[in-house]
N, C-alpha and C positions, 0 to 999 in steps of 0.2 A: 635339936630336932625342930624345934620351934626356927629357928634363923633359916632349915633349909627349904621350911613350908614357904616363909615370907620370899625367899630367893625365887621361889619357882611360881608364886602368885606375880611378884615382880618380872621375873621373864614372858610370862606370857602376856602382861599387860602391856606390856612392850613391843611382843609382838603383836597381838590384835592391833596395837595405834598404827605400827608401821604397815600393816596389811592394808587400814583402811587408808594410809597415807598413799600407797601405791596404788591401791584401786582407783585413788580420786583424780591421780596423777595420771592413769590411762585413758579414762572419762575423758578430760580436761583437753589432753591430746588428740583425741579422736573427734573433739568436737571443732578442734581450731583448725582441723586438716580438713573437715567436712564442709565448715561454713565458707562462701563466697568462692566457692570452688567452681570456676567456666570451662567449656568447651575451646579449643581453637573456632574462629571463624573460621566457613568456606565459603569464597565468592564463587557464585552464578548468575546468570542471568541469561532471556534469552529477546530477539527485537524482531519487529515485523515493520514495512516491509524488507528484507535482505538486499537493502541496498535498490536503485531504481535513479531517474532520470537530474540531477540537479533542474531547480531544488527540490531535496528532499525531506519531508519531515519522520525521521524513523520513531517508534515508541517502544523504548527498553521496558521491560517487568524484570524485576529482583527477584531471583531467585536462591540470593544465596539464605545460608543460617549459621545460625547462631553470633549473630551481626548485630552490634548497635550503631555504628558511624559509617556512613558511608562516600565515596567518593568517586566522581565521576570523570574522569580523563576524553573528551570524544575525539580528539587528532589533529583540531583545528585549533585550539589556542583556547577554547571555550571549555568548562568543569559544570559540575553540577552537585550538591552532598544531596538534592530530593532520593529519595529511595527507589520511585518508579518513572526517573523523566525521561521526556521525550525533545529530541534535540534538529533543528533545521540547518541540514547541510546544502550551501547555497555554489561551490564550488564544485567542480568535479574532482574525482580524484581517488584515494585508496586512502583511506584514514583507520587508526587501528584505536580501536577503543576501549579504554581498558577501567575496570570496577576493581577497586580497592577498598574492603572490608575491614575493620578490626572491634575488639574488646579489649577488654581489661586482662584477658589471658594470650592474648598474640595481635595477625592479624594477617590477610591473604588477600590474593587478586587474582583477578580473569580478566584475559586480552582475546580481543577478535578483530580483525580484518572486514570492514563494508565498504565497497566500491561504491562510488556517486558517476556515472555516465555523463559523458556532455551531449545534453538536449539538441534534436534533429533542428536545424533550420529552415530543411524543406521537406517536401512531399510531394510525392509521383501519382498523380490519379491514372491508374494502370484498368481497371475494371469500373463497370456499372452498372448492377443491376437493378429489374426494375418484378419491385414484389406486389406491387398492388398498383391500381389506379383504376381512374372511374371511366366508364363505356357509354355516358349518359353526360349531354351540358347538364345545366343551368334548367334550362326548360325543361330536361327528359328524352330526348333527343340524339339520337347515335353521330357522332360526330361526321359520318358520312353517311347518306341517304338510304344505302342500298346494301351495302354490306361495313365491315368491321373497321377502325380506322385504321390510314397507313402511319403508323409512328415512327419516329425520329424523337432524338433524344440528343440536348444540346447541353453544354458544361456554360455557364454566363458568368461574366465578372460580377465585384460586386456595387453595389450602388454608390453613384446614380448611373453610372453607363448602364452595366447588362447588357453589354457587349458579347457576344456568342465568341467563347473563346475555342470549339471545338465543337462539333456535331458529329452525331454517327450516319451511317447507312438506313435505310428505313423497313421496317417489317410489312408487309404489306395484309391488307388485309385482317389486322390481328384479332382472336377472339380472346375472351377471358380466359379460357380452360387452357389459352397458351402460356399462361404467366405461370414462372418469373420469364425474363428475357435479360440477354445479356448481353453487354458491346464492351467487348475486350478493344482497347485505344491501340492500334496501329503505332502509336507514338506515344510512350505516358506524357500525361500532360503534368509539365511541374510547377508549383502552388509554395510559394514562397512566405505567402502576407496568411498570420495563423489569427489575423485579429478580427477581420473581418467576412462576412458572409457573402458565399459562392450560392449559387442556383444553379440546381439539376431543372431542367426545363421540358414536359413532354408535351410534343408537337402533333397535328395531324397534319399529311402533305395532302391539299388541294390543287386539282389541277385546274379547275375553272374560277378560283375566287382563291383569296388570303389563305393561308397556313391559319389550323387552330391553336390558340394555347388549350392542352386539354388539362394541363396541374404543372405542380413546381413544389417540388419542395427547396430550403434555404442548410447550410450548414457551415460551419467553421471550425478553425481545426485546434482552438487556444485551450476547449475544454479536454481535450485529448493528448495535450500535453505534460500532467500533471496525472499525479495520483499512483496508486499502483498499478494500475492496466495503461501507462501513459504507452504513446505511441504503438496502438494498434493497427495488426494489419489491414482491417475495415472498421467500418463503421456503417451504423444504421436509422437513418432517419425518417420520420413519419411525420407528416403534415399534411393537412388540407384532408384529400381524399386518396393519398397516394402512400407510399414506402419504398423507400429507397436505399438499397446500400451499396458504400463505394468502398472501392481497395485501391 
C-alpha cells in the first residue's frame, strides 16, 4: 500500500516537472519567433520637377518604408545611397531611375522614366505689348503739344549699337484709357544671343523736330531658360515708367 502511495507521489512529480519543462519550452519559442522580426521593405518615391529643359536639376523625396539602405540608380552613370537627393541632369534624353530599398528581412525597388528635353536655341519675337507707359517727360509735359502722343514701338540690338532691328506702325494720337496696345510682327523677329540685353523702345513721331524717346525697357532671354517655367510663351517686363510684355 505504502509502495503504491510513493509510485503515485512519484508520478505526479514527474509530471508537474515535465509540464513546467513544456510550458518553458513554449515561452522560449514564442519569444525567439517574436524578437527581431522585420517587415519586407517597399520602395517609393516621388520627384518634382517631371522632367523639364536640360539642365535639369530634379529633387526625389523617399517615400518608401520600412527601409534602412537605400540606393539611388538616376540613368546616367551617376548613384546616390542619400535618402532624399536631388540629381542634375545635364544631357537630354529619357533616363529611367530606379530606387532600390532593403533590410535585414528582404528588399525592393521602384523604376520611373524622366525625359530631359533639348534646350531652345532661339526665339521668335512674334507679339508686343505695351501695358503701361508715361504720358508726361521729364518736365511734366505731353510729349505732343496739343493732343496725345503718336507712338511707335522699336525692338533695338543690344549694346553698344542699339541698332533698331524692327519697328511698328504708329498709334496715332494715343490716350492712357487706350492701353494696353498691341503690334503683332508681320514677320517674327528671330533672337538667337539669350545672353545679352535687347530693348523694347517707345517713340513719339514728330513731324516738325526729332522723334521722342518716351521709355525703354531692357530684357534677355538666359533667365528664361532654366527652371521649371523655362521657355515661356511670354514674358513680362517692368522698368523705368513702363511694362511691357513680349511673346
Amino acid at each position: 500500500m505504502l509502495e503504491q502511495r510513493h509510485l503515485k507521489l512519484l508520478l505526479i512529480t514527474v509530471l508537474i516537472g515535465l509540464s513546467g519543462l513544456i510550458h518553458s519550452c513554449k515561452d522560449n519559442s514564442i519569444g525567439s519567433n517574436t524578437t527581431g522580426s522585420k517587415k519586407t521593405p517597399t520602395a517609393d518615391f516621388s520627384y518634382t520637377p517631371n522632367g523639364g529643359y536640360a539642365p535639369c536639376t530634379v529633387v526625389f523625396t523617399n517615400n518608401s518604408t520600412n527601409a534602412e539602405d537605400y540606393t539611388w540608380d538616376f540613368g546616367d552613370g551617376s548613384s546616390s545611397i542619400a535618402e532624399n537627393p536631388s540629381h542634375s541632369f545635364n544631357q537630354p534624353g529619357t533616363y529611367t531611375v530606379t530606387l532600390k530599398v532593403k533590410n535585414s528581412s528582404g528588399q525592393n525597388q521602384k523604376s520611373v522614366q524622366i525625359t530631359i528635353l533639348r534646350p531652345f536655341t532661339k526665339a521668335k519675337i512674334t507679339k508686343i505689348v505695351v501695358n503701361k507707359m508715361p504720358f508726361l517727360d521729364a518736365n511734366g509735359s505731353g510729349w505732343d503739344p496739343f493732343d496725345g502722343p503718336d507712338v511707335f514701338i522699336q525692338l533695338l540690338s543690344p549694346n553698344p549699337d542699339n541698332t533698331v532691328l524692327v519697328e511698328s506702325g504708329q498709334i496715332v494720337n494715343l490716350l492712357s484709357s487706350q492701353l494696353p496696345i498691341s503690334w503683332t510682327l508681320t514677320t517674327p523677329y528671330t533672337i538667337s544671343d539669350f545672353i545679352n540685353f535687347y530693348f523694347i523702345q517707345l517713340m513719339d513721331y514728330d513731324t516738325l523736330d526729332n522723334d521722342d524717346t518716351i521709355d525703354y525697357v531692357s530684357f534677355k532671354l538666359e533667365p528664361y531658360t532654366i527652371g521649371s517655367n523655362a521657355f515661356p510663351p511670354s514674358i513680362s517686363k517692368s522698368q523705368n515708367n513702363s511694362t511691357v510684355t513680349i511673346y
